[in-house]
C-alpha positions in Angstrom: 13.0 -34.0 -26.9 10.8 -37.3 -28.2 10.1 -39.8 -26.0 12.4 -41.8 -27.3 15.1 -39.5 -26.9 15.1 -39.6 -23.3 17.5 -42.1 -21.7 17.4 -42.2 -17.8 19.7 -42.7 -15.3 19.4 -44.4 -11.8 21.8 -43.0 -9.4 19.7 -44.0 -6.1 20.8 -48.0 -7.4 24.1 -47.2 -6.4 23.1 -47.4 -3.1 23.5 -50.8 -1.1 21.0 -53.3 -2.3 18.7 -53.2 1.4 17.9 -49.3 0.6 15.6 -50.8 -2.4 13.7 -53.5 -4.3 13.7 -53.6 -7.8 10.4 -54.2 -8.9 7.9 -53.5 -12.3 5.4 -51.2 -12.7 2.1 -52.9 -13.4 0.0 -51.3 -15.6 -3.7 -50.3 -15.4 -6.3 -51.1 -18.0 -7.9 -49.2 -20.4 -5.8 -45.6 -19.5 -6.3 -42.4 -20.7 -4.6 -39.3 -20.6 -6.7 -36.9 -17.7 -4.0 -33.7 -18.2 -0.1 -33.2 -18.3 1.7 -30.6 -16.9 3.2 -28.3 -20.0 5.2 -25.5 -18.1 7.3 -28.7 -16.3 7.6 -31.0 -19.5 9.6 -27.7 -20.6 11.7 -27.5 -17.8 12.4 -31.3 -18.4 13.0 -30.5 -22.1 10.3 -32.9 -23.2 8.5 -31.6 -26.5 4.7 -31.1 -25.9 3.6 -32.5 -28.8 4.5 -35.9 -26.8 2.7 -35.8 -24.2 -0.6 -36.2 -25.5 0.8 -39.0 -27.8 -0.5 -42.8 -26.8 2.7 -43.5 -25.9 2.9 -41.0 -23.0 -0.2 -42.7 -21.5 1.6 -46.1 -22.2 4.9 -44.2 -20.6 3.1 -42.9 -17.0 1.1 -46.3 -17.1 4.4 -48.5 -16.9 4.1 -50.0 -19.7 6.7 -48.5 -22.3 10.1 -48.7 -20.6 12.3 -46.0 -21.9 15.7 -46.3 -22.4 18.3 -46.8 -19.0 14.8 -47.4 -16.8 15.5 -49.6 -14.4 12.3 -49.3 -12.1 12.8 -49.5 -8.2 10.4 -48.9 -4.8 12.8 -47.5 -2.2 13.1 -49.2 1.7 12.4 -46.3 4.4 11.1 -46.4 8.1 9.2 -43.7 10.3 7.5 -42.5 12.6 3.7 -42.3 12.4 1.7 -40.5 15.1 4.7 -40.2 17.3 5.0 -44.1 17.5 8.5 -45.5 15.2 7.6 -48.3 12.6 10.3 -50.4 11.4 10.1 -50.8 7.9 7.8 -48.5 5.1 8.7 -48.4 2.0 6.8 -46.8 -1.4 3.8 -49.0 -0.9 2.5 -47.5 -4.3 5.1 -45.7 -5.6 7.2 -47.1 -8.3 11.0 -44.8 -9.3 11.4 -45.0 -12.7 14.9 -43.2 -13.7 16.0 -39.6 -13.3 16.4 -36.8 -15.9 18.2 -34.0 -16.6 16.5 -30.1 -16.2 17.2 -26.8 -16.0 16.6 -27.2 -12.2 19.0 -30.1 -11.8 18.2 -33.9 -12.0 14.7 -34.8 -11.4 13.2 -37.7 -10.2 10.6 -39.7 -11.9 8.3 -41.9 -10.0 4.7 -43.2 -10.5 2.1 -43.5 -8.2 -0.5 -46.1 -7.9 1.6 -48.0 -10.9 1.4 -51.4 -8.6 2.7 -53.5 -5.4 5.9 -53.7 -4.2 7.4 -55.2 -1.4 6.5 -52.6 0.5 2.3 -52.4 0.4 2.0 -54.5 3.6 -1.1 -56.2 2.4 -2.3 -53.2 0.2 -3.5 -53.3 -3.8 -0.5 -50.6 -4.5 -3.2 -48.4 -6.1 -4.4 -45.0 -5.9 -7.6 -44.1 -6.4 -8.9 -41.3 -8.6 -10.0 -39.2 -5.9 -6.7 -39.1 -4.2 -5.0 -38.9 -7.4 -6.7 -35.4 -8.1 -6.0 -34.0 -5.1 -2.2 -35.0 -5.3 -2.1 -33.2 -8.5 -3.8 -30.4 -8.3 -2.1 -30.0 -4.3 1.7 -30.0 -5.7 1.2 -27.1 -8.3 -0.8 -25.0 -5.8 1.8 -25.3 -3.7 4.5 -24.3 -6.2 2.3 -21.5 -7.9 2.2 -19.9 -4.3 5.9 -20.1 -4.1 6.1 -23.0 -1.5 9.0 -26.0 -1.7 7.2 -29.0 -3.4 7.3 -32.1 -5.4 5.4 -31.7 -8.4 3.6 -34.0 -11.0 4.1 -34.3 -14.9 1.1 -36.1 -15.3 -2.2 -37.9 -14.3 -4.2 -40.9 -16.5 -6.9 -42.5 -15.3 -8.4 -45.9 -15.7 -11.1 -48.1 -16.1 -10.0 -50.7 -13.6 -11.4 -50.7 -10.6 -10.3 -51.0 -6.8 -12.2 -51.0 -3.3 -12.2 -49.0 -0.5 -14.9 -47.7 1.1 -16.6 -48.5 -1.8 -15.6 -49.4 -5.4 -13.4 -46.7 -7.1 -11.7 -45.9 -10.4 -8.3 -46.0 -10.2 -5.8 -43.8 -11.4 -1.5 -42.8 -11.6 0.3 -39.7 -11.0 3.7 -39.0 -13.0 5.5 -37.3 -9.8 8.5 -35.0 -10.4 10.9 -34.5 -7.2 15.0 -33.2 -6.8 14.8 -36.0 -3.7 12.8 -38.9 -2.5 15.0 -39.5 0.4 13.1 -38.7 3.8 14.0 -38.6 7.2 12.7 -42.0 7.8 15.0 -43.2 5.7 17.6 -42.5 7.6 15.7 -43.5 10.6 15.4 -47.3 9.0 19.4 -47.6 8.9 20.2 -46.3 12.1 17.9 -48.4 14.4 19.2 -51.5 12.0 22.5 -50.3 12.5 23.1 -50.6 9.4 25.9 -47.8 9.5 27.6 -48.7 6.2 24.4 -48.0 4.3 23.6 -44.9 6.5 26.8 -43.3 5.7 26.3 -44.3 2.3 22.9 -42.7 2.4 23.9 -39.5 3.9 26.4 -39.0 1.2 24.2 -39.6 -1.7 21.3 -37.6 0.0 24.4 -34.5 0.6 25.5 -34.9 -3.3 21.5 -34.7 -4.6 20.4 -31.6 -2.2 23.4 -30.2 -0.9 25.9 -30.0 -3.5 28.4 -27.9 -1.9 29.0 -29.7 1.2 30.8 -32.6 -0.5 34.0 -32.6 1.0 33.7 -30.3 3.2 34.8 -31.1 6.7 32.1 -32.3 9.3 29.9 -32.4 6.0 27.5 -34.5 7.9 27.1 -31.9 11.1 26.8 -29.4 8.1 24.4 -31.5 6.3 22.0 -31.6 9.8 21.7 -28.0 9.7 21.0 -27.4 6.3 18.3 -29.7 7.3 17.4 -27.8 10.5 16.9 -24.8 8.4 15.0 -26.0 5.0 12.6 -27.2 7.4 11.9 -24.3 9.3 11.6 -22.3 6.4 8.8 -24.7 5.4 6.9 -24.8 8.4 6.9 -21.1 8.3 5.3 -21.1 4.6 2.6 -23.3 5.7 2.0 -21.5 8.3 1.3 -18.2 6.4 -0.3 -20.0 3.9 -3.1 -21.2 5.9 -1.5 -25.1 5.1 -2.4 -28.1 6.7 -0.3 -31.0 6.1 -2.6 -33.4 8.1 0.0 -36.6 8.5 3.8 -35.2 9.3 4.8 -38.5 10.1 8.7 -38.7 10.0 8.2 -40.7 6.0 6.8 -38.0 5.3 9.2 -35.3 5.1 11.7 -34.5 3.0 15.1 -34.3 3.6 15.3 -31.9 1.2 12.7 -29.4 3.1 9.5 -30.1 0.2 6.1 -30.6 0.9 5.6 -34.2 -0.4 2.8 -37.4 0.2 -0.2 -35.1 -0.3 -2.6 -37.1 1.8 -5.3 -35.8 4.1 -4.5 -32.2 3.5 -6.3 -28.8 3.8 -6.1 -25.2 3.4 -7.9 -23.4 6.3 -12.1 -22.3 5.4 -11.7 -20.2 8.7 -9.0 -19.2 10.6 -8.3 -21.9 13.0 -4.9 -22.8 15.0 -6.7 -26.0 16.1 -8.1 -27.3 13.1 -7.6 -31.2 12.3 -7.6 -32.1 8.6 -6.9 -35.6 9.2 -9.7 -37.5 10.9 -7.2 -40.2 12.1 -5.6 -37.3 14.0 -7.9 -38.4 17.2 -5.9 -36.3 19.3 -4.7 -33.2 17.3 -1.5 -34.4 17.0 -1.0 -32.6 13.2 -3.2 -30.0 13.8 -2.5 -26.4 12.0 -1.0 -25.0 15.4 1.0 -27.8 16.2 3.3 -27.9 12.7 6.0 -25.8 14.0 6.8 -28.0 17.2 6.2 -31.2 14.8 8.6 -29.8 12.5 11.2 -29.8 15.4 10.2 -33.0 17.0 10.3 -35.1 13.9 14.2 -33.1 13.4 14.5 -34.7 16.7 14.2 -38.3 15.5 16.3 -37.3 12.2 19.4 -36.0 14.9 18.8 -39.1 16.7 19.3 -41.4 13.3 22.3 -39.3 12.8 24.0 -39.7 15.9 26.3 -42.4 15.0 27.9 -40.0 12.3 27.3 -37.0 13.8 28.5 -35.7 17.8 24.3 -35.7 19.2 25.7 -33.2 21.2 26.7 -30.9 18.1 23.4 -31.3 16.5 21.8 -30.6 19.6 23.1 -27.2 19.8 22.2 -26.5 15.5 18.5 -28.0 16.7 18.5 -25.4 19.6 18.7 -23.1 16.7 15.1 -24.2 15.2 12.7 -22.2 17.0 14.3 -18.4 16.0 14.9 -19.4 12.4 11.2 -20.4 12.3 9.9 -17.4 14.2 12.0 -15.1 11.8 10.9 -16.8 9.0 6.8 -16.3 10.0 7.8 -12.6 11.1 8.9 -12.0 7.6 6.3 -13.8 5.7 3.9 -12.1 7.8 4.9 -8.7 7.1 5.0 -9.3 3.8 1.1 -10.4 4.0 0.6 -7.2 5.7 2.3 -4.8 3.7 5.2 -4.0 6.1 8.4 -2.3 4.7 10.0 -3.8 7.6 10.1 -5.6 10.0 10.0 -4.4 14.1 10.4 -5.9 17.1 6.5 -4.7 18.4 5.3 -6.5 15.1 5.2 -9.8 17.1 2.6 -8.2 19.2 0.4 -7.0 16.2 0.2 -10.5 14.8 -0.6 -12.0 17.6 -3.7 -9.7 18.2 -4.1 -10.5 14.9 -4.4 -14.3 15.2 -6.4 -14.0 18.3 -9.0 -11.5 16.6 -9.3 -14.3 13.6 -9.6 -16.8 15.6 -12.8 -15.2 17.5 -14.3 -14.1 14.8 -14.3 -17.4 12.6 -12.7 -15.5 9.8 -11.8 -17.0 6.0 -8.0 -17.0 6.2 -7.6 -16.5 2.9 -10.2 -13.9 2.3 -9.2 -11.6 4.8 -5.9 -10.7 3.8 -6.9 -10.8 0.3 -9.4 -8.0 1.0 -7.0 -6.4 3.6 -4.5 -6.0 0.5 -6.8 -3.5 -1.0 -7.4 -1.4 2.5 -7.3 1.8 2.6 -8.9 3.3 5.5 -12.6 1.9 4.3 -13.4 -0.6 6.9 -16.6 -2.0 5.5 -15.4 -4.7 3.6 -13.1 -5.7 6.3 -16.4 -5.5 8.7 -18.5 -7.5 6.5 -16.0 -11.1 7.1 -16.9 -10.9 10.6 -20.3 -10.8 12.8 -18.5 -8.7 15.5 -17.1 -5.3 14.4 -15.6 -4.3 17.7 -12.5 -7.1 17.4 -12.0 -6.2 13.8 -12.1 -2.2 14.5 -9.8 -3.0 17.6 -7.4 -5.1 15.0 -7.2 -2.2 12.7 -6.4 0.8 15.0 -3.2 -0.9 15.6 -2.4 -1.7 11.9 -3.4 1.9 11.6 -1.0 2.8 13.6 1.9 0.5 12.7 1.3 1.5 8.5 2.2 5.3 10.2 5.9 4.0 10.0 5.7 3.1 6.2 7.9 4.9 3.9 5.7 3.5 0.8 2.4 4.8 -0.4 -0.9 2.9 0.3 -0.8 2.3 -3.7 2.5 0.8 -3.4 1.8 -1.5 -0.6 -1.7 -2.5 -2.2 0.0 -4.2 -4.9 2.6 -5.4 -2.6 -0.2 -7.2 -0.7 -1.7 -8.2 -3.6 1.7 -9.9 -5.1 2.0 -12.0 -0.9 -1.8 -13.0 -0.8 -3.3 -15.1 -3.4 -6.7 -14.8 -4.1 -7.4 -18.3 -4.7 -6.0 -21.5 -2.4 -7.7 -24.9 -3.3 -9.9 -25.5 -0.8 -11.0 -29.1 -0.2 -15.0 -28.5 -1.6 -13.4 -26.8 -4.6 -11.6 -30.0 -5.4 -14.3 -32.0 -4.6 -16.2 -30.2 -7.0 -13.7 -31.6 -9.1 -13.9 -34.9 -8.3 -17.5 -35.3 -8.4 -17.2 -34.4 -11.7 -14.1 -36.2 -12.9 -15.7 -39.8 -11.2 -18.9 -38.4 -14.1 -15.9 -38.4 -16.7 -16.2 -34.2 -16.9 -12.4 -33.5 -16.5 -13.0 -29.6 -16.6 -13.1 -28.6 -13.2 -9.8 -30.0 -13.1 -8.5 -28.2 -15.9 -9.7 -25.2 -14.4 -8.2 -25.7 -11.0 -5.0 -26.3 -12.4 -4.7 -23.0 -14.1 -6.0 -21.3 -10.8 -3.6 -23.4 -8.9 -0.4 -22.1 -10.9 -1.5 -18.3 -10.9 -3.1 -18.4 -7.6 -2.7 -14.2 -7.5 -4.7 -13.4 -10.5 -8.2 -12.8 -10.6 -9.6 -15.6 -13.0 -13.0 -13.6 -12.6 -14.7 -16.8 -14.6 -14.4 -18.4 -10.7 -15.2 -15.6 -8.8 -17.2 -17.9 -6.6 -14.1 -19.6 -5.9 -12.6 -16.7 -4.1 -15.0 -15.9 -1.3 -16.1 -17.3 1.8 -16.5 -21.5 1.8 -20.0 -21.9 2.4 -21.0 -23.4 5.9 -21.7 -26.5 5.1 -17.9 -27.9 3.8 -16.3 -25.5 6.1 -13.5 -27.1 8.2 -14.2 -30.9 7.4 -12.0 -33.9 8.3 -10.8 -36.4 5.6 -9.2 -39.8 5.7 -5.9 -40.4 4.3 -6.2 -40.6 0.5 -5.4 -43.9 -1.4 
């Protein structure tokens, strides 16, 4: 499909008027086209050919309109660091219509494309930097199999913004099934605007969870399709080695994907206390604490709910939370380890597991992608850690458990090797990236994206990129991206 074949549709504007602003994109100067996304222009039945046309740069910039656009920033609240703020809103973020795929309606949106009403004082621009990261972060996560929004496209630009210092600036073309977030529901309900939160909670059931229209107590229903998406996620980051770094309430989707890649890291080494966020004074989103954040922003969404929804109802669904995200880890977690099945005493072996990691500063990511090829040979495993005692401790027990697998070591080898990727995009690989990009060397990028969608293959042309994250960018902070 051309361009100007497509014809969008805006069924969010059929919302009341308080759950968004119209506004216009404003475009950047002097754009260019940084890389496009082919494998999702296919799923959105866009011909390739047009997305390295001028008009596709003109298209992400804002500045062709294509037919039906009718360009909005959507009205949402939260709660950030555990403290409620009354009104958000996409700050940078400007909707621009909804397609048709072959995954369901998708929706459009541009980052960085300009203010709205909603940038409290900001430019409504993202920076280069941040840009990269967004959209090399939102394949990653899809490659590895992980709920996500992902992005169509990033252009850069000459123009320039400040920060910390002056920076290009740059827009994402972001692809999501839902832009509605908890806070948004949060924004109605301490308004009491309940007219627009019912309305809300019926468009948000209609985009993500189809067959609950018209069902009886579809809103309970709707809650704990909620309770569980969620848990499922926390459980994927959580084997992943994921750290979201900012899970405030606007932050997460109603429709259980990772979105708002901000501050975010994969773990170097293995660390249940690491902080990727260096806002996060006290640790509130650190990689340990995701799982109980997961249920305590929940919390808040029940609480927005309550005036459609019997509190005490959801309270028993939310009661529910912790065992559907502690079966969810179990499973992932054998898989990783190349268990037919799972066992009850399997909790215990991943716990020694954890603990072992944790003493011996271990790569997260490196360890199970070496463990994948184990088969009886110790050294390599020996070599990840200075202390071989733990490590030979570790694997006596894993011995032990693989005693009740009914598949060969070959067979679970390859198993392994299908549940742990050999590459995640570590923040100094990006910033490799970036360094070069901000040059105007776009390669790095290029490269990480292909890693990024086939994070399991070998790619032995970046072999470097697969081993231990040298000491120096090991485990570092960043501030949230804009």
């Amino acid at each position: 499909m051309k361009l100007n074949e497509i014809k969008l549709t805006n069924p969010y504007l059929k919302l009341p008027e308080e759950c968004y602003t119209r506004v216009k994109p404003t475009p950047l100067k002097k754009t260019f086209l940084i890389h496009t996304n082919e494998e999702l222009a296919n799923i959105l039945d866009i011909d390739i050919e047009e997305l390295y046309s001028d008009a596709f740069v003109d298209f992400v910039n804002g500045a062709l309109q294509l037919e039906g656009s009718d360009t909005f920033a959507m009205c949402y609240a939260g709660h950030q660091f555990g403290f409620y703020v009354p009104r958000l809103g996409d700050g940078r973020a400007i909707n621009i219509g909804t397609v048709p795929s072959s995954w369901g309606d998708q929706h459009l949106q541009l980052k960085g494309a300009g203010q709205t009403l909603y940038s409290r004082q900001g430019d409504g621009r993202a920076v280069l930097r941040s840009s990269i990261r967004e959209y090399l972060m939102s394949e990653a996560m899809y490659g590895l199999g992980i709920e996500t929004t992902r992005a169509l496209a990033l252009i850069g630009s000459e123009q320039q913004v400040f920060r910390e210092d002056w920076e290009t600036t740059a827009i994402v073309l972001r692809v999501s099934p839902s832009w509605v977030r908890f806070g948004t529901f949060e924004y109605f309900a301490h308004k009491k605007k309940l007219i627009e939160l019912e309305a809300l909670a019926d468009y948000a059931i209609a985009e993500s969870y189809p067959h609950l229209v018209g069902e009886e107590n579809c809103y309970l229903h709707f809650f704990t399709e909620v309770v569980g998406k969620t848990a499922r996620l926390m459980a994927e980051w959580q084997a992943v080695g994921f750290n979201h770094g900012v899970m405030n309430t606007d932050n997460m989707s109603i429709a259980g994907l990772t979105i708002d890649y901000g501050p975010y890291a994969f773990l170097d080494d293995y660390d249940i206390n690491n902080i990727c966020n260096h806002t996060d004074a006290n640790g509130r989103y650190s990689f340990g604490n995701q799982p109980s954040i997961g249920e305590w922003n929940l919390r808040t969404l029940m609480q927005a709910l309550s005036p459609l929804v019997n509190i005490e109802k959801m309270e028993k669904i939310l009661a529910h939370y912790g065992r559907l995200y502690t079966e969810r880890i179990m499973y992932l977690m054998g898989k990783k380890l190349g268990l037919d099945k799972s066992e009850p005493k399997d909790g215990e072996l991943i716990t020694h597991l954890f603990g072992m990691m944790q003493g011996l500063t271990i790569d997260y990511t490196l360890f199970f992608r070496t463990l994948s090829r184990y088969d009886g040979e110790r050294t390599a495993l020996l070599k990840l850690g200075l202390f071989h005692k733990p490590m030979n401790d570790w694997l006596d027990s894993y011995d032990e458990r693989l005693k009740e697998n009914s598949s060969t070591v070959e067979e679970r080898q390859q198993k392994m090797l299908q549940n742990n990727p050999k590459f995640v995009l570590k923040n100094y690989m990006l910033q490799e990236a970036i360094d070069a990009a901000e040059e105007g060397d776009f390669t790095l990028v290029d490269a990480l994206f292909n890693i990024a969608h086939n994070p399991y293959d070998e790619h032995e042309a970046y072999e470097k990129w697969a081993e231990v994250t040298p000491d120096v960018f090991k485990n570092k902070k960043l501030s949230c991206s804009s």
